[in-house]
KOLGU-966186 format. One line per field, with one value per atom (N, C-alpha, C): residue number from 1; residue in one letter; chain; x, y negated, z negated. Coordinates in steps of 0.1 Angstrom, whole numbers, plus 5000, padded with zeros to 4 digits. Layout:
// KOLGU-966186
num = (NUM / ...) .
residu = (A / ...) .
chaine = (A / ...) .
east = (X / ...) .
north = (Y / ...) .
up = (Z / ...) .
END
This chain:
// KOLGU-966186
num = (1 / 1 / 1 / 2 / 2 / 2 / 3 / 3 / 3 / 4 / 4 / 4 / 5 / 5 / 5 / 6 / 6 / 6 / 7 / 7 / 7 / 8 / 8 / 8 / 9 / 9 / 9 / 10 / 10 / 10 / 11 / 11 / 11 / 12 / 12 / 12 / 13 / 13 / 13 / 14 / 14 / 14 / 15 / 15 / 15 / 16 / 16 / 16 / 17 / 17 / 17 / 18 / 18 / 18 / 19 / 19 / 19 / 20 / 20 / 20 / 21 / 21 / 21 / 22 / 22 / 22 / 23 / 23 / 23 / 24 / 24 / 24 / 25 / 25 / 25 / 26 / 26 / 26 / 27 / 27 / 27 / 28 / 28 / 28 / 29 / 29 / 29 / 30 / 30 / 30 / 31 / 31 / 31 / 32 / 32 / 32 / 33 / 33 / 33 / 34 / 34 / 34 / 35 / 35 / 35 / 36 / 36 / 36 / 37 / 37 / 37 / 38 / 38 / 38 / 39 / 39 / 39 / 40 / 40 / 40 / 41 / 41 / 41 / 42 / 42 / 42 / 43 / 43 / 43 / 44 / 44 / 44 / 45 / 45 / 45 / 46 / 46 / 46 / 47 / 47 / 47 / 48 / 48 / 48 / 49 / 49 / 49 / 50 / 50 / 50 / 51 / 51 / 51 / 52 / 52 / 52 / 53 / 53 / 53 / 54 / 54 / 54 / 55 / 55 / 55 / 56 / 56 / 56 / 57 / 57 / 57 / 58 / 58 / 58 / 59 / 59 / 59 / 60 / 60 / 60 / 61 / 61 / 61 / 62 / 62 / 62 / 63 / 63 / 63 / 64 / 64 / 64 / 65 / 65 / 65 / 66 / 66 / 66 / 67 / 67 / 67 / 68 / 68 / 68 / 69 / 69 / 69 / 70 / 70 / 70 / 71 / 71 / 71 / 72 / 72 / 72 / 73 / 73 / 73 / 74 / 74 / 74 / 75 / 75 / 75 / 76 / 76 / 76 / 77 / 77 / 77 / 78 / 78 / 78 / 79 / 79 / 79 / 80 / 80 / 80 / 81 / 81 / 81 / 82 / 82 / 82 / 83 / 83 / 83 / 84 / 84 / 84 / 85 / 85 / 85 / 86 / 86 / 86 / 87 / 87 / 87 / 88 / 88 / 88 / 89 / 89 / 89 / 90 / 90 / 90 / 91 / 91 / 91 / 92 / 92 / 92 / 93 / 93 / 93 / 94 / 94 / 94 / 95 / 95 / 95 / 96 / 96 / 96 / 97 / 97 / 97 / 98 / 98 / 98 / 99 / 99 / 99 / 100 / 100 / 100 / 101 / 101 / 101 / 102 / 102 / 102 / 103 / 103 / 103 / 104 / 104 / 104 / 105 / 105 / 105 / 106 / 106 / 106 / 107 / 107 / 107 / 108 / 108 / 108 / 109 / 109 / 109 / 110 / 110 / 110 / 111 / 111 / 111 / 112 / 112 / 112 / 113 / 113 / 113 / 114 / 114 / 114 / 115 / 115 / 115 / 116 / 116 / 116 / 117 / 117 / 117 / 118 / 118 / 118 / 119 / 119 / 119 / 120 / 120 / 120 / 121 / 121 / 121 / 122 / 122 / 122 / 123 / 123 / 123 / 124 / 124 / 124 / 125 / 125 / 125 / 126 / 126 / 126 / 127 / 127 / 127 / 128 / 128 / 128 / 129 / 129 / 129 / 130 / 130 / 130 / 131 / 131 / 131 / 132 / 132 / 132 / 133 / 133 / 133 / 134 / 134 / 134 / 135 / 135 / 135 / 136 / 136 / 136 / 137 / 137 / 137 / 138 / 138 / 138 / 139 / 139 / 139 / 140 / 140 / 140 / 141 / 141 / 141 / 142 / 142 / 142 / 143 / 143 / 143 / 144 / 144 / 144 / 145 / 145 / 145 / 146 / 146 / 146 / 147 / 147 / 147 / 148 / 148 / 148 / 149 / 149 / 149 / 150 / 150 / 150 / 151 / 151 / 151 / 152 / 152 / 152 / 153 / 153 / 153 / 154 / 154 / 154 / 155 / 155 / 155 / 156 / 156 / 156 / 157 / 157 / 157 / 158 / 158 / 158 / 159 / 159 / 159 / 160 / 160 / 160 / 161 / 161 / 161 / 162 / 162 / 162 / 163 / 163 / 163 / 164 / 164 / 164 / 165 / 165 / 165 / 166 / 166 / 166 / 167 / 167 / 167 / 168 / 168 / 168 / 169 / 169 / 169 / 170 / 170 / 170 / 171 / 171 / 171 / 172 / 172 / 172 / 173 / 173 / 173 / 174 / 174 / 174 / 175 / 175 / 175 / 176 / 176 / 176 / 177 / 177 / 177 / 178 / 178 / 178 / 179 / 179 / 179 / 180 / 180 / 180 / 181 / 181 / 181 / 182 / 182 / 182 / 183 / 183 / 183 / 184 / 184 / 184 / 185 / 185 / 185 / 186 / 186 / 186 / 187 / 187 / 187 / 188 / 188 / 188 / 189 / 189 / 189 / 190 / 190 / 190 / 191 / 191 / 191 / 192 / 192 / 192 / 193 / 193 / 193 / 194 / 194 / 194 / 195 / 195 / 195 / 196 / 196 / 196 / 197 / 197 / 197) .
residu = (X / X / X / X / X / X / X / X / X / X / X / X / X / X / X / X / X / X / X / X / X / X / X / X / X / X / X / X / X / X / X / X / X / X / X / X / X / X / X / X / X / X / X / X / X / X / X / X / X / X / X / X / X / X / X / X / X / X / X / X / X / X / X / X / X / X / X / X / X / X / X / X / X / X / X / X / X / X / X / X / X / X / X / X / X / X / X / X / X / X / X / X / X / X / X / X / X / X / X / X / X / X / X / X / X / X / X / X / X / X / X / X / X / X / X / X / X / X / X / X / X / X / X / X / X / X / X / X / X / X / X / X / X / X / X / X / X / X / X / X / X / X / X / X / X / X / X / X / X / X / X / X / X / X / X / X / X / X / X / X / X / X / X / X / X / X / X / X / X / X / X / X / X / X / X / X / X / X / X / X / X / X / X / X / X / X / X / X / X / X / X / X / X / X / X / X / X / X / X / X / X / X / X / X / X / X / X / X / X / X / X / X / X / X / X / X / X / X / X / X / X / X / X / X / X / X / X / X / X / X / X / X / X / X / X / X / X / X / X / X / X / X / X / X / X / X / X / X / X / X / X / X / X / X / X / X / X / X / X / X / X / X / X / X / X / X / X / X / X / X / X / X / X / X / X / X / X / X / X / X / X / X / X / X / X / X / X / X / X / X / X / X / X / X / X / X / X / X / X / X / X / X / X / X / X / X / X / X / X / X / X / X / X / X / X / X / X / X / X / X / X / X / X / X / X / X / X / X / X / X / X / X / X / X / X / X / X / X / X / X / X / X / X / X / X / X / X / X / X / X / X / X / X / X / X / X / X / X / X / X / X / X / X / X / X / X / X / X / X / X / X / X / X / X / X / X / X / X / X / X / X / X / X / X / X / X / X / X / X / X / X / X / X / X / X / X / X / X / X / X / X / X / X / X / X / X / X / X / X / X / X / X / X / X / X / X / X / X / X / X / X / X / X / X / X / X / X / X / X / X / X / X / X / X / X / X / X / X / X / X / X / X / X / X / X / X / X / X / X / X / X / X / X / X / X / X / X / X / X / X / X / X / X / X / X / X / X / X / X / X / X / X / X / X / X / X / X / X / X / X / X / X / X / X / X / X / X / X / X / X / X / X / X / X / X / X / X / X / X / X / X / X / X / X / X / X / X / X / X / X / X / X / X / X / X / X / X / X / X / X / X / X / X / X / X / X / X / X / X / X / X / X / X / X / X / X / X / X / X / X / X / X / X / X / X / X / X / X / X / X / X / X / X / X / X / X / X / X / X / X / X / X / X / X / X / X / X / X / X / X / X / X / X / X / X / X / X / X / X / X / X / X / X / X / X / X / X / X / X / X / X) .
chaine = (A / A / A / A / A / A / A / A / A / A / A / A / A / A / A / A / A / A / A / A / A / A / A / A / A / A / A / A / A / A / A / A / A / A / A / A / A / A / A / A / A / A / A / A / A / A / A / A / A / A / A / A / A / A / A / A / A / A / A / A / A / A / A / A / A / A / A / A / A / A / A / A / A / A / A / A / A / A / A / A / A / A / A / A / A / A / A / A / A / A / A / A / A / A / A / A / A / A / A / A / A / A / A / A / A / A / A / A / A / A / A / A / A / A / A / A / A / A / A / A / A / A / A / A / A / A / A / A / A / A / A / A / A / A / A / A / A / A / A / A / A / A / A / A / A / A / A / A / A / A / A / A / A / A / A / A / A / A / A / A / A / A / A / A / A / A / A / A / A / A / A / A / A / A / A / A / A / A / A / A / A / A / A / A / A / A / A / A / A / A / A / A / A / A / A / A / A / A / A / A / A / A / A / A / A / A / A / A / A / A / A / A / A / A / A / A / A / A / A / A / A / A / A / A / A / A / A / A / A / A / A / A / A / A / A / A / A / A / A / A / A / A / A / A / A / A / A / A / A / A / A / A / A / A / A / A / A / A / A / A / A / A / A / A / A / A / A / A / A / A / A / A / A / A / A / A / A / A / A / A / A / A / A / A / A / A / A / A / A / A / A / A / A / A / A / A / A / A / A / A / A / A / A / A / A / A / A / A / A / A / A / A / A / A / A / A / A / A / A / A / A / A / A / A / A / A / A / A / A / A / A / A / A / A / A / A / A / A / A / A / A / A / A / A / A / A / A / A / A / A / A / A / A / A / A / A / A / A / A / A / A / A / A / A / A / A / A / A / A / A / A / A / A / A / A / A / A / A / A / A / A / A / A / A / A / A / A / A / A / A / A / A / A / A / A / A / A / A / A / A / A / A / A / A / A / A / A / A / A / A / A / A / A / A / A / A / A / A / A / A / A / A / A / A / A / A / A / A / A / A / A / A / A / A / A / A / A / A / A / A / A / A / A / A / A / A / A / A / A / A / A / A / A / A / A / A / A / A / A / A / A / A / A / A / A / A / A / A / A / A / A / A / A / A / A / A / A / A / A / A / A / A / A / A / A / A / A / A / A / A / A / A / A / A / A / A / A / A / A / A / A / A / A / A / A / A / A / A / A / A / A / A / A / A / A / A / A / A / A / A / A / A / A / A / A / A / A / A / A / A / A / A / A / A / A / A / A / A / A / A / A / A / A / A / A / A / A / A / A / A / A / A / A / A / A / A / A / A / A / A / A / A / A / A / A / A / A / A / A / A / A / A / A / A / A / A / A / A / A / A / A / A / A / A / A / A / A / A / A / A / A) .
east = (8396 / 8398 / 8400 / 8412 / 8411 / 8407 / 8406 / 8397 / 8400 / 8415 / 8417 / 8419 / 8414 / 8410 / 8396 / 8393 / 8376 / 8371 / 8367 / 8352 / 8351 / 8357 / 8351 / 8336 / 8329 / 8315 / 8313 / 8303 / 8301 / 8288 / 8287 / 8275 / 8263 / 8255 / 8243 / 8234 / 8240 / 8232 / 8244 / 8240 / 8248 / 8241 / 8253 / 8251 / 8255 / 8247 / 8252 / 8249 / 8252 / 8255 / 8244 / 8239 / 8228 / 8219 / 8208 / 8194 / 8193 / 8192 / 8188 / 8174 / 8168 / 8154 / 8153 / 8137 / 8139 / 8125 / 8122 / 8109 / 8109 / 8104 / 8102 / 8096 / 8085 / 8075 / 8084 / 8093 / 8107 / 8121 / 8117 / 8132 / 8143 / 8140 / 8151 / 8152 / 8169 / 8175 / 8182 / 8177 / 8183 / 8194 / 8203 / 8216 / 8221 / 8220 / 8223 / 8238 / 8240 / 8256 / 8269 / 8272 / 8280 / 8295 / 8295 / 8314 / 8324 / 8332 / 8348 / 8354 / 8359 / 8366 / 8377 / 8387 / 8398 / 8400 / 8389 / 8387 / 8380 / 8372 / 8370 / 8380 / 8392 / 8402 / 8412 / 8413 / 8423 / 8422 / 8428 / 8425 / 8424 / 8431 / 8437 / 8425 / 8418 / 8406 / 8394 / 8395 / 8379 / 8370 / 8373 / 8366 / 8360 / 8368 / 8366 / 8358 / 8359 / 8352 / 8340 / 8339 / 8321 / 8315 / 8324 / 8316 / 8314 / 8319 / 8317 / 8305 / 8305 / 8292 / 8278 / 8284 / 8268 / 8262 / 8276 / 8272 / 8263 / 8267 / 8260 / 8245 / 8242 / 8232 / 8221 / 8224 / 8219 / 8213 / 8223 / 8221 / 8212 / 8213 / 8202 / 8188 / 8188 / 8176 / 8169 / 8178 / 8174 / 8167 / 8177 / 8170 / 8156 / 8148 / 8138 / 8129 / 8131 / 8125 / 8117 / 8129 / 8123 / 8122 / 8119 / 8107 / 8092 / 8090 / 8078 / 8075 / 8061 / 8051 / 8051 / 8058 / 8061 / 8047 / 8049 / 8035 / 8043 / 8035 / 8040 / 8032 / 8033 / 8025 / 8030 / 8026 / 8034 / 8046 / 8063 / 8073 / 8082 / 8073 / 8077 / 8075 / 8083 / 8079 / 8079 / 8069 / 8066 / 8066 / 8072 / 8067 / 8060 / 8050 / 8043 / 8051 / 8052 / 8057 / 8048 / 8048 / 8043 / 8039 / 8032 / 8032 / 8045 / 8048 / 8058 / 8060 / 8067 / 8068 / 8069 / 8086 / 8087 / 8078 / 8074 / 8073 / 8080 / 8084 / 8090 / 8088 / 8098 / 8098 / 8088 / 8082 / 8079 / 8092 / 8096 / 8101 / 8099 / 8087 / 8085 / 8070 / 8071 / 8060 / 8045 / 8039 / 8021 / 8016 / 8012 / 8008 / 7992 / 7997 / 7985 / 7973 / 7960 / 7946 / 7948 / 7945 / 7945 / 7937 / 7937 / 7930 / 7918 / 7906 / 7897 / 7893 / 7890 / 7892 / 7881 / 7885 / 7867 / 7855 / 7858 / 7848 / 7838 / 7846 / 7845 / 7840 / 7843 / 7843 / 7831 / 7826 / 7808 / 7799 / 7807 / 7799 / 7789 / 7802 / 7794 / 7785 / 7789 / 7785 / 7768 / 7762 / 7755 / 7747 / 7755 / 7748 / 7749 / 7748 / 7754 / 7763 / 7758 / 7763 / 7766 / 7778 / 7784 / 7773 / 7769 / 7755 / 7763 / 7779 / 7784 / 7781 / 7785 / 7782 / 7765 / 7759 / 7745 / 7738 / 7743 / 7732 / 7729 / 7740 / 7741 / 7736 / 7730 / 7718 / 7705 / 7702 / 7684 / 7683 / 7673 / 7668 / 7660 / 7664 / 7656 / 7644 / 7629 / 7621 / 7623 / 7625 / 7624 / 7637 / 7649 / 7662 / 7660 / 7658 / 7658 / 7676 / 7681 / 7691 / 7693 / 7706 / 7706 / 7717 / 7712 / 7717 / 7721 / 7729 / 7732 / 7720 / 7721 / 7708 / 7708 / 7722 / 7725 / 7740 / 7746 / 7758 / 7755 / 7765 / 7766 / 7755 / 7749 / 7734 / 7727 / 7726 / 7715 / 7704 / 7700 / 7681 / 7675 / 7685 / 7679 / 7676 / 7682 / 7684 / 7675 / 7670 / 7654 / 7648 / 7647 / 7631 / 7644 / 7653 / 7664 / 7655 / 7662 / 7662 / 7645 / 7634 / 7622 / 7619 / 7612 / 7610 / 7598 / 7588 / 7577 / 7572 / 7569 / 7570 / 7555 / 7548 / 7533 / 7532 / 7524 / 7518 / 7511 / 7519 / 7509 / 7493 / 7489 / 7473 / 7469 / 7455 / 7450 / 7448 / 7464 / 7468 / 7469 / 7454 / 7454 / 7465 / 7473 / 7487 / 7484 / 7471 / 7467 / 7462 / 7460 / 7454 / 7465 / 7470 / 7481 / 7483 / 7474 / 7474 / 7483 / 7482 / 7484 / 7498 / 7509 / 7519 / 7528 / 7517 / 7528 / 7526 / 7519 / 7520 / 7536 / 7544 / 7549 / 7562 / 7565 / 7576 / 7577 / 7595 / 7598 / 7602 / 7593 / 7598 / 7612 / 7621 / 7629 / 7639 / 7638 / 7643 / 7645 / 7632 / 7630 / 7637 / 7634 / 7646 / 7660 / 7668 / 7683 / 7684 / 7674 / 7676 / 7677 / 7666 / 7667 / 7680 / 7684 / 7699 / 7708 / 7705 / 7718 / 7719 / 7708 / 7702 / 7706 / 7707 / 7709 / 7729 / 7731 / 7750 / 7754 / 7748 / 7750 / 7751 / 7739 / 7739 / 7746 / 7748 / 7762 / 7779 / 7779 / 7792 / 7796 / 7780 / 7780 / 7778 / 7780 / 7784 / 7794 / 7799 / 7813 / 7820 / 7816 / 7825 / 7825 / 7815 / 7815 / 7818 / 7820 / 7829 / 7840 / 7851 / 7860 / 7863 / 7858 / 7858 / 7860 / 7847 / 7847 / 7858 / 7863 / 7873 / 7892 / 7888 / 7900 / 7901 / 7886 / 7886 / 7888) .
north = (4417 / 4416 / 4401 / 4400 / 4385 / 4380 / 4362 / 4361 / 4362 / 4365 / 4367 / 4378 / 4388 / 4400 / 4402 / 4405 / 4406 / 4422 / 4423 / 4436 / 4442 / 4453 / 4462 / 4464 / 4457 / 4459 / 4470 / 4482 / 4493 / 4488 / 4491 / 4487 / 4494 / 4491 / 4496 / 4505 / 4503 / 4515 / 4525 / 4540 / 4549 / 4561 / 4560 / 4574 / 4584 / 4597 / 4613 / 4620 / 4628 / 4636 / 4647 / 4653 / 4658 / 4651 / 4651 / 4641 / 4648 / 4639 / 4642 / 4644 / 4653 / 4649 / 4641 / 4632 / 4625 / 4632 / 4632 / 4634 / 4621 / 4612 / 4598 / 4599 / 4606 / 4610 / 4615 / 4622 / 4627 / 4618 / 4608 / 4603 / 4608 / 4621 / 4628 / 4628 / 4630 / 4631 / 4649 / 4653 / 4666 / 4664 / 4667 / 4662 / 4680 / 4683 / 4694 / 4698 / 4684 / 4679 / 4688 / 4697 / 4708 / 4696 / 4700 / 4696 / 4697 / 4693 / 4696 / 4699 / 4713 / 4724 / 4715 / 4709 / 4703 / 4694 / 4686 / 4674 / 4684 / 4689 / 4696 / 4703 / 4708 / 4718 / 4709 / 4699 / 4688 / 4678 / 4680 / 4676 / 4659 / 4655 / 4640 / 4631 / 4639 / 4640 / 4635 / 4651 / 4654 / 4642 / 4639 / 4629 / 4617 / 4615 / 4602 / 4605 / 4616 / 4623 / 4625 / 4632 / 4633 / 4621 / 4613 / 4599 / 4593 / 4591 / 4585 / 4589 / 4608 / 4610 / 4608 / 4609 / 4606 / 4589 / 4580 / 4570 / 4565 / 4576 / 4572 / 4579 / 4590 / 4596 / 4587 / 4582 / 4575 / 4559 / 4554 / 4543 / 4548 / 4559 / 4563 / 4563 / 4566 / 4566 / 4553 / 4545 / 4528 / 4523 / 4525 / 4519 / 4526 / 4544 / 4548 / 4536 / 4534 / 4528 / 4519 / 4507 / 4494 / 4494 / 4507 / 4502 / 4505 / 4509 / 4514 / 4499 / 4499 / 4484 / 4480 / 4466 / 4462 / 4455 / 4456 / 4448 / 4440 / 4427 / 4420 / 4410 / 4418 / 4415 / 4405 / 4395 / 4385 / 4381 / 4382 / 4383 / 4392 / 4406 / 4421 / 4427 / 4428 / 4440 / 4450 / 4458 / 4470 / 4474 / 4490 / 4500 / 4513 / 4509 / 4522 / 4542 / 4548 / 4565 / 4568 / 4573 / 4587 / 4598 / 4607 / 4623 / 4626 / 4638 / 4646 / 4658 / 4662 / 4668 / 4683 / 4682 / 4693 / 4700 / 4713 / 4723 / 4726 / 4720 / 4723 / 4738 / 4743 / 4759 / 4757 / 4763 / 4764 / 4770 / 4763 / 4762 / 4779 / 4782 / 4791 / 4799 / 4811 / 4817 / 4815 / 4812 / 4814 / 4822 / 4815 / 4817 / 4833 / 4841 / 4852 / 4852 / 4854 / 4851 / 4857 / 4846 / 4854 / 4864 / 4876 / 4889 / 4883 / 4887 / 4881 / 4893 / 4882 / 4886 / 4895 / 4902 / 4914 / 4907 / 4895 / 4888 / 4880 / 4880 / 4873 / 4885 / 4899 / 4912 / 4913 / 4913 / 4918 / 4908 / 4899 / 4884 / 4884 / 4890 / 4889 / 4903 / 4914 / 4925 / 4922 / 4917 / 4915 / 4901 / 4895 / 4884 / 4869 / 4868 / 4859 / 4844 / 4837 / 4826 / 4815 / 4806 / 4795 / 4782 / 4778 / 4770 / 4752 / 4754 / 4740 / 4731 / 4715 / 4707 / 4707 / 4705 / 4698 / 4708 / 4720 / 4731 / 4725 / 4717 / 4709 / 4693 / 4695 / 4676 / 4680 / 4670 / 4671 / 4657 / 4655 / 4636 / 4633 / 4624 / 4622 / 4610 / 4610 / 4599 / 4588 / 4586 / 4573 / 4565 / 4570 / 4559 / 4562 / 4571 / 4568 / 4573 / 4583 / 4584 / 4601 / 4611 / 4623 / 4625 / 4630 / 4635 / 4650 / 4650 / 4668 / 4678 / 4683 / 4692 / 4695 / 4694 / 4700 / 4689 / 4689 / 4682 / 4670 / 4664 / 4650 / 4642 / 4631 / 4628 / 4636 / 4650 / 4657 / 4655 / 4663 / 4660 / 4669 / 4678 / 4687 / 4677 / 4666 / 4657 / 4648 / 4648 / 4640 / 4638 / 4646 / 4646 / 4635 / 4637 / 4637 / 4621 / 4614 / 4599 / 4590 / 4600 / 4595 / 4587 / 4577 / 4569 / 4571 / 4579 / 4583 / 4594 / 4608 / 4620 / 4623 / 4629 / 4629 / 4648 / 4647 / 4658 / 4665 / 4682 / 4692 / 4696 / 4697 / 4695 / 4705 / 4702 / 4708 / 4705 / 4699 / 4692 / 4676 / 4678 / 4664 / 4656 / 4648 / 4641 / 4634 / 4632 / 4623 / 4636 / 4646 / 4656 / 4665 / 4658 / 4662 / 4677 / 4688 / 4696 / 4705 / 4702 / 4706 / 4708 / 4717 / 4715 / 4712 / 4711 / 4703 / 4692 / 4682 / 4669 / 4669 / 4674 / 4678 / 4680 / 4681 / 4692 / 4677 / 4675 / 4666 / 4672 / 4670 / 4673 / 4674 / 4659 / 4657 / 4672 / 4671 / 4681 / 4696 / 4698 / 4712 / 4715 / 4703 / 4703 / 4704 / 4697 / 4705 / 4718 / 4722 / 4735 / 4745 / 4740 / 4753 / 4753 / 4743 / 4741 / 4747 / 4746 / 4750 / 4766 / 4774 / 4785 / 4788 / 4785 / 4789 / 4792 / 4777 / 4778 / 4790 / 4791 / 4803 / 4816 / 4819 / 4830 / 4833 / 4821 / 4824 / 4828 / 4818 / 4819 / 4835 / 4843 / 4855 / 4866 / 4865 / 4873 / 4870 / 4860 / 4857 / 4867 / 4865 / 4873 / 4890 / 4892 / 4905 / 4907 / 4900 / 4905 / 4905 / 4899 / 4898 / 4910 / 4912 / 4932 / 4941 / 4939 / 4952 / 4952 / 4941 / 4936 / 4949 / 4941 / 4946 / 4958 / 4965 / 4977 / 4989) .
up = (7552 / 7566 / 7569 / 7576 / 7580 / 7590 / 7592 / 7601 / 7619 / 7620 / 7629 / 7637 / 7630 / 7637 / 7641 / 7651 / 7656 / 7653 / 7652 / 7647 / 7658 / 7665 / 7676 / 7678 / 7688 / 7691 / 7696 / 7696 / 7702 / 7710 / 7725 / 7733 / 7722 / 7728 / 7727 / 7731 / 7746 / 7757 / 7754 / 7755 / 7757 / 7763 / 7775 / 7784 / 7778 / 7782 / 7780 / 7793 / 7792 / 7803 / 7807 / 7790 / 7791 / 7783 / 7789 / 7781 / 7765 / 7753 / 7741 / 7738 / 7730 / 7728 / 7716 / 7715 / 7701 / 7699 / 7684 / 7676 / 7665 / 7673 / 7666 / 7651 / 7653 / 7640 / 7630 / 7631 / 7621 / 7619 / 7630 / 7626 / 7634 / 7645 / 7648 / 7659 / 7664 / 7680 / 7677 / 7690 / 7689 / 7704 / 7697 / 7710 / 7713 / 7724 / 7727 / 7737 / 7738 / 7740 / 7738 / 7738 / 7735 / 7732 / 7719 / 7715 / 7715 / 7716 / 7722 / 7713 / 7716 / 7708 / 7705 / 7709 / 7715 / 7705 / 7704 / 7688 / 7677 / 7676 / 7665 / 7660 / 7666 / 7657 / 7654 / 7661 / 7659 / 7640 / 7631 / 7619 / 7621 / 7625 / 7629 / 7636 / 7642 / 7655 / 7653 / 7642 / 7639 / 7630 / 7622 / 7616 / 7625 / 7628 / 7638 / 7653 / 7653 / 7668 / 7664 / 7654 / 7644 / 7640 / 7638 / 7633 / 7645 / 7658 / 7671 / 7679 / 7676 / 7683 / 7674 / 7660 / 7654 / 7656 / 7657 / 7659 / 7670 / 7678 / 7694 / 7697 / 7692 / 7689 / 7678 / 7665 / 7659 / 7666 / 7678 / 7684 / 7693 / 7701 / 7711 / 7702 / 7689 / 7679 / 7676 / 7678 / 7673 / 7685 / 7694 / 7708 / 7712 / 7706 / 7711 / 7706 / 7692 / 7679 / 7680 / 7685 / 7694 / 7704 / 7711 / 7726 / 7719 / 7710 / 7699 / 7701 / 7702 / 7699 / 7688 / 7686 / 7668 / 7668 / 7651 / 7643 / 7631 / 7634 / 7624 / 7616 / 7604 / 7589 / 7579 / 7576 / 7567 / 7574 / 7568 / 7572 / 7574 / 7576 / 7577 / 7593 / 7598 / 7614 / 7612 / 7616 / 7615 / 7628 / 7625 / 7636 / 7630 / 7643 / 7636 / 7646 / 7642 / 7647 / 7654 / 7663 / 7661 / 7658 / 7660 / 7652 / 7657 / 7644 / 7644 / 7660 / 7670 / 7677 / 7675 / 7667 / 7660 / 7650 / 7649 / 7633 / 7625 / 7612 / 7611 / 7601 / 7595 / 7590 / 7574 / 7570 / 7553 / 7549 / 7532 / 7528 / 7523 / 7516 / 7508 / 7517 / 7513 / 7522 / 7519 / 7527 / 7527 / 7513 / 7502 / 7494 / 7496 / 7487 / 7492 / 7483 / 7488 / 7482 / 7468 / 7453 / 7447 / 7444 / 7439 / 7431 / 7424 / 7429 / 7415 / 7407 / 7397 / 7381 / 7380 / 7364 / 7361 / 7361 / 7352 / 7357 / 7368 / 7380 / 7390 / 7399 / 7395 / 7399 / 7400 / 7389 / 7377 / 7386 / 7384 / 7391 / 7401 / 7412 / 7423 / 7431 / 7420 / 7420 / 7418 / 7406 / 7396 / 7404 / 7414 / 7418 / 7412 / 7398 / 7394 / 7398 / 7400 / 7406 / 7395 / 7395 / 7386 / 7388 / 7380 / 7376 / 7380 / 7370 / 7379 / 7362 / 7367 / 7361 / 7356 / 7367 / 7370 / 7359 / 7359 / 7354 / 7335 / 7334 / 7318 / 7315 / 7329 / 7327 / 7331 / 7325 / 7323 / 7326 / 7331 / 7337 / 7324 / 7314 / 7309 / 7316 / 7311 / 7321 / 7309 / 7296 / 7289 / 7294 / 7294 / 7298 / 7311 / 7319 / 7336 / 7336 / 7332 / 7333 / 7328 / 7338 / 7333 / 7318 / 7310 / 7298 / 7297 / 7283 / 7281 / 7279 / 7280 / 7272 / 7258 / 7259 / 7241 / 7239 / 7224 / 7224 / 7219 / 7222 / 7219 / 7227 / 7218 / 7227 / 7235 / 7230 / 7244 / 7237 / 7247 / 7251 / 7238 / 7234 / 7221 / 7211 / 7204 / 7196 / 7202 / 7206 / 7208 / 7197 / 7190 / 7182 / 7169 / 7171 / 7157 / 7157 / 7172 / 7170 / 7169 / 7169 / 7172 / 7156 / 7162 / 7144 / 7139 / 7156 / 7144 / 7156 / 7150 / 7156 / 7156 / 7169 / 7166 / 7162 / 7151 / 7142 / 7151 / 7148 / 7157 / 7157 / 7163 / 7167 / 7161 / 7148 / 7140 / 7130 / 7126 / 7114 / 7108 / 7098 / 7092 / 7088 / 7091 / 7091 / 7072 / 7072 / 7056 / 7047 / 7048 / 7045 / 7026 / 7014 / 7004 / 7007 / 7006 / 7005 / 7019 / 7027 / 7041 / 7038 / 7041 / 7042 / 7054 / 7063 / 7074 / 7072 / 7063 / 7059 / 7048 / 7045 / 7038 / 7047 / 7058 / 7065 / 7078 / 7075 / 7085 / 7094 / 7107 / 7120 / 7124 / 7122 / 7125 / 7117 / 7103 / 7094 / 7101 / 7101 / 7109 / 7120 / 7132 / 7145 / 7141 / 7132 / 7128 / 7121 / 7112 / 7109 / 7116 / 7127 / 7137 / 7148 / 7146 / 7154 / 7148 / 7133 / 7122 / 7126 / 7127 / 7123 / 7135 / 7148 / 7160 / 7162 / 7156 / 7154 / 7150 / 7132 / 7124 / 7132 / 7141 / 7146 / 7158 / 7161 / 7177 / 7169 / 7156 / 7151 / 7145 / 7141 / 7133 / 7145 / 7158 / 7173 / 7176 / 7175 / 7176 / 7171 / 7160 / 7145 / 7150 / 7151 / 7158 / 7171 / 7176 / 7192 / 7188 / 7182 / 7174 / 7171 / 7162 / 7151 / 7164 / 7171 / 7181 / 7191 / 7191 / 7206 / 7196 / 7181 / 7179 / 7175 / 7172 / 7168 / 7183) .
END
């Protein structure tokens, strides 16, 4: 463009005939401005007639914008919106309650209530802190980490003959864990058979 041609300014203010509404909170002017058959059918017209009125509707948008109380942060101006005016439509329909399950069925039949996180900690009082009950560092594995375990009552701890002088606590506490796995893993196995039988 050269420099001797000037740039057509478009005012700023623009009249209409019928009032536009705006929904700031959206961004949007609803122009209810009815359009001219006359330019719309006209090919030569139309473009330029569409692009003049959106221009003018978009400027009525700018001008709502900045009567909005600016804020200004660092070297940024801000405006803050308002709420949205319009509702707009859902996309996709109101999702429907799901069906609950057999289980969820039995549940609440039976009374049964979901125990949650909490129902799998125990406070221990030596760290001052809640633990698993079972698993990785639980509270079952207590006896595992003790460095000296006090002897059940009755029993002479110095006494050779005694066989609980003989029998490590700690020992005993994983077998009965071992022995407890074994038998969840050997119902397992059998819900299995029966599921597929």
């Amino acid at each position: 463009m050269s420099s001797n041609t000037e740039i057509e300014r478009k005012p700023v203010t623009v009249d209409k005939p019928v009032a536009v509404e705006y929904d700031l909170g959206l961004l949007c002017v609803n122009d209810p401005q009815p359009l001219e058959h006359t330019k719309l059918t006209d090919a030569t017209k139309r473009e330029a007639y569409l692009k003049e009125t959106t221009r003018d509707n978009v400027q009525l948008l700018v001008n709502q914008i900045l009567s909005l109380p600016l804020q200004k942060k660092d070297s940024i101006t801000l405006v803050e919106l308002p709420g949205p005016i319009f509702k707009l439509p859902r996309e996709k329909s109101i999702p429907k309650p799901r069906e609950p399950t057999r289980w969820e069925k039995f549940a609440s039949k039976k009374g049964i209530q979901k125990k949650g996180k909490q129902a799998k900690l125990v406070y221990d009082e030596d760290t001052k802190e809640w633990v698993n009950k079972w698993g990785y560092k639980g509270a079952n594995k207590k006896v595992d980490n003790q460095w000296l375990v006090e002897a059940e009552g009755g029993d002479a701890p110095g006494a050779e003959n005694s066989e609980a002088a003989l029998l490590d606590p700690r020992k005993l506490q994983r077998d009965e864990r071992k022995k407890l796995l074994q038998k969840n893993l050997l119902q397992q196995k059998r819900n299995r058979e029966q599921k597929s039988s």
